[in-house]
C-alpha positions in Angstrom: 15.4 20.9 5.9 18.0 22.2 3.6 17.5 23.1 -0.4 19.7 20.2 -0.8 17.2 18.2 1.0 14.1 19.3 -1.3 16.0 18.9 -4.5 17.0 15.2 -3.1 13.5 14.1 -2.7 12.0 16.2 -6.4 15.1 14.2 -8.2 14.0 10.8 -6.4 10.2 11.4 -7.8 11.6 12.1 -11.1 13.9 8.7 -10.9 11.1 6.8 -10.0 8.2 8.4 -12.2 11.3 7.8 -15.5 11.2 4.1 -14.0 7.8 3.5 -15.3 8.8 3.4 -18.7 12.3 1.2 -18.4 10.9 -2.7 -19.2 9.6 -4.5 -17.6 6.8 -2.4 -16.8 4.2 -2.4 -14.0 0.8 -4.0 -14.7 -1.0 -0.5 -13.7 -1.3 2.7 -15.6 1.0 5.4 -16.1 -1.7 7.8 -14.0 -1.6 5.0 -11.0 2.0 4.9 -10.5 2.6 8.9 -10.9 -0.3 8.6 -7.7 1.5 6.2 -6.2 5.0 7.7 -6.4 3.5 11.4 -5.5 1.6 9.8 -2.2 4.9 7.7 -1.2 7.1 11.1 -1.7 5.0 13.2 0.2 4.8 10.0 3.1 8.7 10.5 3.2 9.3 14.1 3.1 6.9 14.4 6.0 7.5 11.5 7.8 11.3 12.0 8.0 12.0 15.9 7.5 8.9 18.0 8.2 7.2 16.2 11.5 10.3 15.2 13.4 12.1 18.9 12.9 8.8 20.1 14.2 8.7 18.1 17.4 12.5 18.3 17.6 11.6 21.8 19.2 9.5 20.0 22.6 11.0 16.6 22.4 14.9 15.1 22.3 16.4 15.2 18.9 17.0 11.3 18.7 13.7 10.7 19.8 12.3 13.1 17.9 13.4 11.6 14.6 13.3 7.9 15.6 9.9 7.6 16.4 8.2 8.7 13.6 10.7 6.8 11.6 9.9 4.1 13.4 6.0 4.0 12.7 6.5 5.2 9.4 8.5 1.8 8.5 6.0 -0.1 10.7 3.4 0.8 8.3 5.1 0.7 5.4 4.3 -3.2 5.9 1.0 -3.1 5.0 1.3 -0.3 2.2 1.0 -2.3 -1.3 4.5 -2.4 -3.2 4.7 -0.4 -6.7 6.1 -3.2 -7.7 4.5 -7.3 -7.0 6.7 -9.0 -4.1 7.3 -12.8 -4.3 7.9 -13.2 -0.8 5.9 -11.8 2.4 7.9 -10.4 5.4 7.1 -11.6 8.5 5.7 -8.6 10.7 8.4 -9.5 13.7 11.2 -9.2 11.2 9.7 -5.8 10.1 9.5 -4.5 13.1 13.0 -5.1 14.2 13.9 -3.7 11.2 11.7 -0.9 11.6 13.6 -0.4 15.1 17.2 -0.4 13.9 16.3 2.1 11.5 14.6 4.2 13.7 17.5 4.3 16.1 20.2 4.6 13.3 18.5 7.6 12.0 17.5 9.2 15.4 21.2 8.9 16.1 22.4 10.4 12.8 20.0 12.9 13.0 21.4 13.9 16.4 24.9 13.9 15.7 24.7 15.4 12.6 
């Protein structure tokens, strides 16, 4: 992970912490949402940087990267939005979705 990478994700945080304010605003407190977009950060920069560049070293780069992607969108499925959805995804659709990502950014990551 790069110094690029890391001021990427701290300039994302900040996007999304400014969001708070911009109308219409979220029906939860200001100290709920900073949680929430600190805890969804930190699920990222782990999930898709620190973990799969660890186990890059024992396991095949694409592989490395696209499985924890994968279960990392999986779950994201039952993680409650920062914002209310209308509509419900089905969890077949998700997962499919979940799997072309995975194997987009396995392959990235490799060729890269």
């Amino acid at each position: 992970m790069s110094y690029t990478d890391v001021k990427s994700a701290l300039g994302f945080a900040l996007v999304l912490l400014v969001e708070y304010w911009i109308p219409p605003r979220p029906p939860v407190t200001f100290h709920l949402w900073s949680l929430k977009v600190i805890f969804l950060g930190l699920y990222f920069v782990y999930g898709l940087w620190f973990v799969p560049h660890w186990i890059s070293k024992w396991i095949w780069t694409p592989l490395a990267y696209g499985v924890p992607t994968f279960i990392l969108v999986t779950l994201m499925h039952w993680m409650p939005p920062l914002y209310r959805v209308q509509k419900k995804t089905s969890i077949g659709l998700w997962v499919f979705f979940s799997f072309v990502l995975a194997l987009v950014y396995g392959t990235y990551m490799y060729v890269r």
